[in-house]
Jmol script that loads the backbone (N, CA, C; Angstrom):
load data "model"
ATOM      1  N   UNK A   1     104.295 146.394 128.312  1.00  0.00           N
ATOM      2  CA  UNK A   1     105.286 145.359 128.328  1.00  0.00           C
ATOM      3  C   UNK A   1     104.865 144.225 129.257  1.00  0.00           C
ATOM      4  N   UNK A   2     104.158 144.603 130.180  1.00  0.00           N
ATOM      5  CA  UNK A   2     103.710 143.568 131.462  1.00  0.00           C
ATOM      6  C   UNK A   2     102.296 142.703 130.738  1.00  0.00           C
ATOM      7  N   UNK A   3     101.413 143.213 130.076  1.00  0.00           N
ATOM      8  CA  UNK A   3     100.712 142.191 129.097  1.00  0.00           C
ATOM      9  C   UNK A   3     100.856 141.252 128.320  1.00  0.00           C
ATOM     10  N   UNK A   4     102.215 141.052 127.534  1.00  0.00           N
ATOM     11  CA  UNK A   4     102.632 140.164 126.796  1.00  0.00           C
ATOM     12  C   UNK A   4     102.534 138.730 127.586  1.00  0.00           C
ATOM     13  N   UNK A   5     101.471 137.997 127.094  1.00  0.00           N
ATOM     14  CA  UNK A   5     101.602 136.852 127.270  1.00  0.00           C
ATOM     15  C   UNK A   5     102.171 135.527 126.845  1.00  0.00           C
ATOM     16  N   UNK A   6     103.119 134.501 127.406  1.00  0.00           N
ATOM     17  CA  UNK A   6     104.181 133.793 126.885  1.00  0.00           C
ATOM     18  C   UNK A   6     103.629 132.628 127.371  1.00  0.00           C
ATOM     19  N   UNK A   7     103.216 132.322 125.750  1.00  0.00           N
ATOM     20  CA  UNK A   7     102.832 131.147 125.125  1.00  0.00           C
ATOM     21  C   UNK A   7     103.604 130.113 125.084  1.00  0.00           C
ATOM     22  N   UNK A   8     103.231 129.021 126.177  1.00  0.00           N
ATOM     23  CA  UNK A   8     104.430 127.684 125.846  1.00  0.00           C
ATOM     24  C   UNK A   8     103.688 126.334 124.967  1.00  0.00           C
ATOM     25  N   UNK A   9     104.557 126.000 124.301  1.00  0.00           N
ATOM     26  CA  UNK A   9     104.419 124.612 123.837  1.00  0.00           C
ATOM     27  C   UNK A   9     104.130 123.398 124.687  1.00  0.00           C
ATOM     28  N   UNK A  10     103.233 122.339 124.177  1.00  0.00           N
ATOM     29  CA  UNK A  10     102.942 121.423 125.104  1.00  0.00           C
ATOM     30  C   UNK A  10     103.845 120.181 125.003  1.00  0.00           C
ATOM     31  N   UNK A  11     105.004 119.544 125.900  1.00  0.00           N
ATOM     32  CA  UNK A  11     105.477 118.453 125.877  1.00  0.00           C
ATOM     33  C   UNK A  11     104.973 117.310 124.590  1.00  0.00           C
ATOM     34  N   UNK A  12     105.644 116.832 124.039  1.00  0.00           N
ATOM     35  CA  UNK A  12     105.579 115.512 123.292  1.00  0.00           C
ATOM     36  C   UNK A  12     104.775 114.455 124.173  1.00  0.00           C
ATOM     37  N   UNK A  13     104.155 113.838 123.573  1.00  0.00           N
ATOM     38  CA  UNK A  13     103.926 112.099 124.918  1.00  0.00           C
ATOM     39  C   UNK A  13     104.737 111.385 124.397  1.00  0.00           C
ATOM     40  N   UNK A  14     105.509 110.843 125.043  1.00  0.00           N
ATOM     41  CA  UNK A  14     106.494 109.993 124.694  1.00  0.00           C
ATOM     42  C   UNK A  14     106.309 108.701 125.532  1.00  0.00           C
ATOM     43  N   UNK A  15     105.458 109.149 126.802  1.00  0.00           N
ATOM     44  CA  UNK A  15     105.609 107.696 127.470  1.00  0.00           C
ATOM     45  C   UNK A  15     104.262 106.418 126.746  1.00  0.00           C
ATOM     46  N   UNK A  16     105.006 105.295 126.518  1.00  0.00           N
ATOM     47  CA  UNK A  16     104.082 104.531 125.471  1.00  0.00           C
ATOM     48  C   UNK A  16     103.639 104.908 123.607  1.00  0.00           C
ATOM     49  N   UNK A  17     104.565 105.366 124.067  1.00  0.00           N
ATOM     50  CA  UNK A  17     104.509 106.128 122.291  1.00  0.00           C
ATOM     51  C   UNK A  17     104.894 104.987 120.869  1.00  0.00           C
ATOM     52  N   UNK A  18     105.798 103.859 121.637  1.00  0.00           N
ATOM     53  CA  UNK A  18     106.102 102.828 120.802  1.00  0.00           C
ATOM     54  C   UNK A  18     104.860 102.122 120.975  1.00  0.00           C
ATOM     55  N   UNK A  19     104.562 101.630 122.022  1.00  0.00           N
ATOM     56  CA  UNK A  19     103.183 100.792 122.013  1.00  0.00           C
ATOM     57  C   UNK A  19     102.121 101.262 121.346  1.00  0.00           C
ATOM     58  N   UNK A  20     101.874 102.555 120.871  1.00  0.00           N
ATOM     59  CA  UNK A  20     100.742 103.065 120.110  1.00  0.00           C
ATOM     60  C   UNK A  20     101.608 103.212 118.866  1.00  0.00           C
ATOM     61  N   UNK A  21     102.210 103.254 118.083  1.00  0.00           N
ATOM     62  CA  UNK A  21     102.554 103.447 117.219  1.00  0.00           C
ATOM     63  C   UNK A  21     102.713 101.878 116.553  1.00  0.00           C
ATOM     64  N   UNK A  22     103.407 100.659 117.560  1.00  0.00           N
ATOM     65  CA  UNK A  22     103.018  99.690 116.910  1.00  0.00           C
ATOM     66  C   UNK A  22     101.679  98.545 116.527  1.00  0.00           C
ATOM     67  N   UNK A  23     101.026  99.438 117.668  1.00  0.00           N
ATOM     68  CA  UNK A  23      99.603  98.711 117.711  1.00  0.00           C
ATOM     69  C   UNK A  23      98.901  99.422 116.425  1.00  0.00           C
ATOM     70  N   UNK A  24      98.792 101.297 116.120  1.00  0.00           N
ATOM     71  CA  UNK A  24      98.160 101.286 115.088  1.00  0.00           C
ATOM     72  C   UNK A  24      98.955 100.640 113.651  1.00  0.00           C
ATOM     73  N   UNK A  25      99.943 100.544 113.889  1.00  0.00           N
ATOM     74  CA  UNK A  25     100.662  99.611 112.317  1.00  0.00           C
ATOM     75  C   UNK A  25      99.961  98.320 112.805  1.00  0.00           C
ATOM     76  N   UNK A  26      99.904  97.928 113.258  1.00  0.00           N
ATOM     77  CA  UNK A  26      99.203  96.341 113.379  1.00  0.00           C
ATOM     78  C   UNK A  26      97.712  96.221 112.804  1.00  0.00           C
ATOM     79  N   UNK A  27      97.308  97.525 113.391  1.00  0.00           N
ATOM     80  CA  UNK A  27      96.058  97.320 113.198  1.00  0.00           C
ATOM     81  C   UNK A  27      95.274  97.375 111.434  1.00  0.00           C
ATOM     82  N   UNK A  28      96.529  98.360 110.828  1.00  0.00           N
ATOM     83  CA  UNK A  28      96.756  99.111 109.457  1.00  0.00           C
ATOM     84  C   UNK A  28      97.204  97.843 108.676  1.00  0.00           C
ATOM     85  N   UNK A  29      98.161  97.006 109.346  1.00  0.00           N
ATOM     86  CA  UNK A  29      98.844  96.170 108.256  1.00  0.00           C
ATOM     87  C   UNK A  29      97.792  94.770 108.161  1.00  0.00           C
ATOM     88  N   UNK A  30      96.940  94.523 109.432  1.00  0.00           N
ATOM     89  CA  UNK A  30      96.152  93.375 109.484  1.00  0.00           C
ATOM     90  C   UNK A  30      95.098  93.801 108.836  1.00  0.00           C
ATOM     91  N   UNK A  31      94.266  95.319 108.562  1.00  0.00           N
ATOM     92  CA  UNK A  31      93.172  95.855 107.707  1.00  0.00           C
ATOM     93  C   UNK A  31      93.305  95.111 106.137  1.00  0.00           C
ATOM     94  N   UNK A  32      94.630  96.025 105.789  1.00  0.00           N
ATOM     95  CA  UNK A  32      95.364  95.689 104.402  1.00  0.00           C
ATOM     96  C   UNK A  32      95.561  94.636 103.900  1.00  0.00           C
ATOM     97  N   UNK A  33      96.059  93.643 105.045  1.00  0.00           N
ATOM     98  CA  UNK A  33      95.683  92.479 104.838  1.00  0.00           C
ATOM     99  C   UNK A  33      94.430  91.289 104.227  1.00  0.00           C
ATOM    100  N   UNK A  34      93.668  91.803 105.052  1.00  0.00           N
ATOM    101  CA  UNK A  34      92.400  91.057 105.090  1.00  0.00           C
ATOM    102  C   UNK A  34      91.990  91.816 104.030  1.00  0.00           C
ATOM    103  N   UNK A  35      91.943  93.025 103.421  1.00  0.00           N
ATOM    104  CA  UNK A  35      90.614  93.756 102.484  1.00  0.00           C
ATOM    105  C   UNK A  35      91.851  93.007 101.266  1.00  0.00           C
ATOM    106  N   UNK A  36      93.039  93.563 100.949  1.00  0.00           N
ATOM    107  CA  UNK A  36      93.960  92.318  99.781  1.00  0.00           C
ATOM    108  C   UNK A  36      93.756  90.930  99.793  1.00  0.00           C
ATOM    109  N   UNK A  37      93.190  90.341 100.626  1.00  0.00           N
ATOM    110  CA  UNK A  37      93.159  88.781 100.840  1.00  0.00           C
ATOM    111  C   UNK A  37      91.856  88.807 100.499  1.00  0.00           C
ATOM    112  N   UNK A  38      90.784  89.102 100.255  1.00  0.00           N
ATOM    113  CA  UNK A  38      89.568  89.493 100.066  1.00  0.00           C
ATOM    114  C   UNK A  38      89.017  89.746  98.562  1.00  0.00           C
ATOM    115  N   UNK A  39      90.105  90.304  98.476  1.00  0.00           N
ATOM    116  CA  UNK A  39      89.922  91.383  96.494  1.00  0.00           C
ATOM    117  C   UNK A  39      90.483  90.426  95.952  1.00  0.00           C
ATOM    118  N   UNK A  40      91.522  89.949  96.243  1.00  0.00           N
ATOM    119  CA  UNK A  40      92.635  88.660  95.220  1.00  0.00           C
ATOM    120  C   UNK A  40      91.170  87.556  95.156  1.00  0.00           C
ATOM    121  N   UNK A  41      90.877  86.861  96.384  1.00  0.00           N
ATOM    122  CA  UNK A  41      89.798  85.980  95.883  1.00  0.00           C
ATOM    123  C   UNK A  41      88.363  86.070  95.208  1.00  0.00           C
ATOM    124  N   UNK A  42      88.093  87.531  95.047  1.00  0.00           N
ATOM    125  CA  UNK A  42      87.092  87.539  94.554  1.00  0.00           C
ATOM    126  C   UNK A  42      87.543  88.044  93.333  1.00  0.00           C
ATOM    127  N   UNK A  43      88.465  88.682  92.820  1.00  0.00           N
ATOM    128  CA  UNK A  43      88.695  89.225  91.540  1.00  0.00           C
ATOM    129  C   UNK A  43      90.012  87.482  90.625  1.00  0.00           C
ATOM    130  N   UNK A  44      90.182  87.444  91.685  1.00  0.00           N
ATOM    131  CA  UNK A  44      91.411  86.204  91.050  1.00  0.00           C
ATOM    132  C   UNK A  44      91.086  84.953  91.563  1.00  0.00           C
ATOM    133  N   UNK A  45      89.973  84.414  92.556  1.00  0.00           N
ATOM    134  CA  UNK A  45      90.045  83.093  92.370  1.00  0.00           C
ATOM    135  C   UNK A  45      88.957  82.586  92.239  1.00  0.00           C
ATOM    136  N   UNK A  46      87.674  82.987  92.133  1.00  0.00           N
ATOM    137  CA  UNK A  46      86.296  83.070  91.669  1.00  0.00           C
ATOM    138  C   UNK A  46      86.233  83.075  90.179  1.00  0.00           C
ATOM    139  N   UNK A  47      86.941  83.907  89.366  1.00  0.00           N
ATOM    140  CA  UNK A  47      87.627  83.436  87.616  1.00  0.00           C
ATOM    141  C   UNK A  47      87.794  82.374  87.813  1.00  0.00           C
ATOM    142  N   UNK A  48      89.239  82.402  88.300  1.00  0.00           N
ATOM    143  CA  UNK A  48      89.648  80.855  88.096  1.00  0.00           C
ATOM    144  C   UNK A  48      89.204  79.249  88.275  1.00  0.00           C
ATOM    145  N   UNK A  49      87.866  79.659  88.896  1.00  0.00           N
ATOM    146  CA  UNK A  49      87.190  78.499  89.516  1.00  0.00           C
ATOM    147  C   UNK A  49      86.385  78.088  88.625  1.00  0.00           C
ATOM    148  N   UNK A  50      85.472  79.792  87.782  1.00  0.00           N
ATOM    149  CA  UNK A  50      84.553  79.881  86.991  1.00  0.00           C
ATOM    150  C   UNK A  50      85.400  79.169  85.519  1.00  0.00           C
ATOM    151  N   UNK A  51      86.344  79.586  85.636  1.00  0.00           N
ATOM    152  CA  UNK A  51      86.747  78.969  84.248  1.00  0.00           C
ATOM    153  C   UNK A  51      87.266  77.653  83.641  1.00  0.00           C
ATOM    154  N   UNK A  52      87.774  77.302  84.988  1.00  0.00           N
ATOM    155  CA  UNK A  52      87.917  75.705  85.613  1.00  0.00           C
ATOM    156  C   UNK A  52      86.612  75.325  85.088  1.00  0.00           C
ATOM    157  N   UNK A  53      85.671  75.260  85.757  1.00  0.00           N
ATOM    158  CA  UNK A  53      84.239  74.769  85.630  1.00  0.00           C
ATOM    159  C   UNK A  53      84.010  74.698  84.212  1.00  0.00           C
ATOM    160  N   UNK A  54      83.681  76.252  83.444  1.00  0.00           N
ATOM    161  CA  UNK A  54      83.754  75.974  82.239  1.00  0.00           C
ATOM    162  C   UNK A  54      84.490  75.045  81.632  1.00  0.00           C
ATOM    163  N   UNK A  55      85.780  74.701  81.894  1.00  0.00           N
ATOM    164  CA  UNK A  55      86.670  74.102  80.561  1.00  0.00           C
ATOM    165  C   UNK A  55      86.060  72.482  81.158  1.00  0.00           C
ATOM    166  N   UNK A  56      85.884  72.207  82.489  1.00  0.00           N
ATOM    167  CA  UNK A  56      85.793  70.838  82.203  1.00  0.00           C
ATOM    168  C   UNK A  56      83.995  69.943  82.253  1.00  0.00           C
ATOM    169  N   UNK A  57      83.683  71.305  82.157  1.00  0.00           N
ATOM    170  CA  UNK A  57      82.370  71.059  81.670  1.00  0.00           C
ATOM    171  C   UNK A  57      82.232  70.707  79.827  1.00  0.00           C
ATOM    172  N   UNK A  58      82.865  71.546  79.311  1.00  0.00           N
ATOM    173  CA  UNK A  58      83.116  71.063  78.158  1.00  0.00           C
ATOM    174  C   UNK A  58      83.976  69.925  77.231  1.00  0.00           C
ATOM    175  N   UNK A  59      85.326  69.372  78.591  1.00  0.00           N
ATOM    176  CA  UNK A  59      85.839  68.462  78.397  1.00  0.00           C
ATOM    177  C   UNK A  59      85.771  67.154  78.014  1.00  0.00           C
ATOM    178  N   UNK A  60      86.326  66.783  76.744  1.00  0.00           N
ATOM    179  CA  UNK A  60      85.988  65.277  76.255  1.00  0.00           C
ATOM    180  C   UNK A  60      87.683  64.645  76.262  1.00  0.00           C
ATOM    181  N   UNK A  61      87.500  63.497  77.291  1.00  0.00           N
ATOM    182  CA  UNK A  61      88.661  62.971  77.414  1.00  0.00           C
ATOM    183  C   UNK A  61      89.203  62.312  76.193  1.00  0.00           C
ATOM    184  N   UNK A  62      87.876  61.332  75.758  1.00  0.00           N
ATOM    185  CA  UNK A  62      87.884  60.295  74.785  1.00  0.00           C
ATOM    186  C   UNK A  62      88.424  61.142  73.330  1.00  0.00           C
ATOM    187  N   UNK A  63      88.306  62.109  73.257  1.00  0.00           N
ATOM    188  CA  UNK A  63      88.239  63.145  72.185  1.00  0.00           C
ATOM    189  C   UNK A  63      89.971  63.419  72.210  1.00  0.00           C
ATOM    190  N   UNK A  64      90.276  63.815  73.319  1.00  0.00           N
ATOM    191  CA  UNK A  64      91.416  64.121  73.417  1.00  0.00           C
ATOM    192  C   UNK A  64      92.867  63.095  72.930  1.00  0.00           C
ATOM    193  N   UNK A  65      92.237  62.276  73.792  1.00  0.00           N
ATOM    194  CA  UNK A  65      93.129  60.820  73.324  1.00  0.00           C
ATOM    195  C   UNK A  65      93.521  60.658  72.453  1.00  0.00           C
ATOM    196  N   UNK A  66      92.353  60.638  71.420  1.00  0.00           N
ATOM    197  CA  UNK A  66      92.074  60.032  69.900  1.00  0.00           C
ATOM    198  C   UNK A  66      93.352  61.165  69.360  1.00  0.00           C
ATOM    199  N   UNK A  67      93.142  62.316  69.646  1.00  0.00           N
ATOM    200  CA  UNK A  67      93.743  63.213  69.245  1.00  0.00           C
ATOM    201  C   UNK A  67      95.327  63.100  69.067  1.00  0.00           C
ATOM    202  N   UNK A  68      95.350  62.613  70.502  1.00  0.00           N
ATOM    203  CA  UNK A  68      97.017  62.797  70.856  1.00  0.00           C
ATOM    204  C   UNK A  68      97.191  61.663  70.091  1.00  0.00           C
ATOM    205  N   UNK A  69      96.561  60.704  69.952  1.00  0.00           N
ATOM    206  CA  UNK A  69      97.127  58.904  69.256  1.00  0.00           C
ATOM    207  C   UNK A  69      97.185  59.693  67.686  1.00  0.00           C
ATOM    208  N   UNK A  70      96.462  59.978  67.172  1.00  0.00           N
ATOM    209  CA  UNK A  70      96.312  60.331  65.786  1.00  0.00           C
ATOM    210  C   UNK A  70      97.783  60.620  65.431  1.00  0.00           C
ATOM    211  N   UNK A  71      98.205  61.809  66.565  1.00  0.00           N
ATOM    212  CA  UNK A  71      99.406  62.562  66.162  1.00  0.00           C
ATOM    213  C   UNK A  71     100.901  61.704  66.676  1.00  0.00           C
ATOM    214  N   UNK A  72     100.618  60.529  67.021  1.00  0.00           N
ATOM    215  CA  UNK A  72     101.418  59.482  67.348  1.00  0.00           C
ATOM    216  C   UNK A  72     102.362  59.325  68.553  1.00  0.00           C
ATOM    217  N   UNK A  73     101.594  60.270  69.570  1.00  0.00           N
ATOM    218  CA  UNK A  73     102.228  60.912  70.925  1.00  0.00           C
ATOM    219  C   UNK A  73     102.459  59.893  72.068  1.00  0.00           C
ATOM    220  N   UNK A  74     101.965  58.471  71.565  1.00  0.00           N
ATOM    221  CA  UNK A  74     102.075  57.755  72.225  1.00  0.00           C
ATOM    222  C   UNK A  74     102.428  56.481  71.525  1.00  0.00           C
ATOM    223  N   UNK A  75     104.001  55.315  72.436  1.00  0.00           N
ATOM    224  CA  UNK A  75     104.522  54.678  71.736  1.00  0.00           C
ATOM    225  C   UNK A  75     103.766  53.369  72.082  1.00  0.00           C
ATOM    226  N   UNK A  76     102.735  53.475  72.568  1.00  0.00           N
ATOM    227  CA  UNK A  76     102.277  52.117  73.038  1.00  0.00           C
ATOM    228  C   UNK A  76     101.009  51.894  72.732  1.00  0.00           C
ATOM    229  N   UNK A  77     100.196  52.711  71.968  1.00  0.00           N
ATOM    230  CA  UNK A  77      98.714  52.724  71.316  1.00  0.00           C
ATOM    231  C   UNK A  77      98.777  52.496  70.104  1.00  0.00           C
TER     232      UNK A  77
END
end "model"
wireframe off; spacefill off
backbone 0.3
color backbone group
């Protein structure tokens, strides 16, 4: 009976426990941040630039005009 050894639990840390808990969310939400701010421009605005480019590389203003006048879109031509 005198062998039984009584095993205690170790206290919580509680002192500064908010300061680490909001520093690693800071650190988590500014990661997330930057790697999403990162993926959007290379998956969504690198297209959009590329395709920009394309369309007005191929763009004929004079072409267009003619177009819209043909179809009588304008009351002063």
């Amino acid at each position: 009976m005198a062998d039984k050894a009584v095993s205690t639990t170790t206290k919580p840390v509680m002192r500064g426990l908010l300061n680490n808990v909001i520093k690693r969310n800071l650190i988590v939400a500014l990661s997330l941040a930057g790697i999403s701010g990162f993926a959007f421009k290379q998956l969504v605005g690198n297209e959009r630039k590329r395709r920009y480019a394309e369309f007005y590389r191929t763009y004929d203003a004079e072409k267009e005009f003619e177009e819209m006048r043909k179809k009588g879109l304008f009351q002063s031509c």
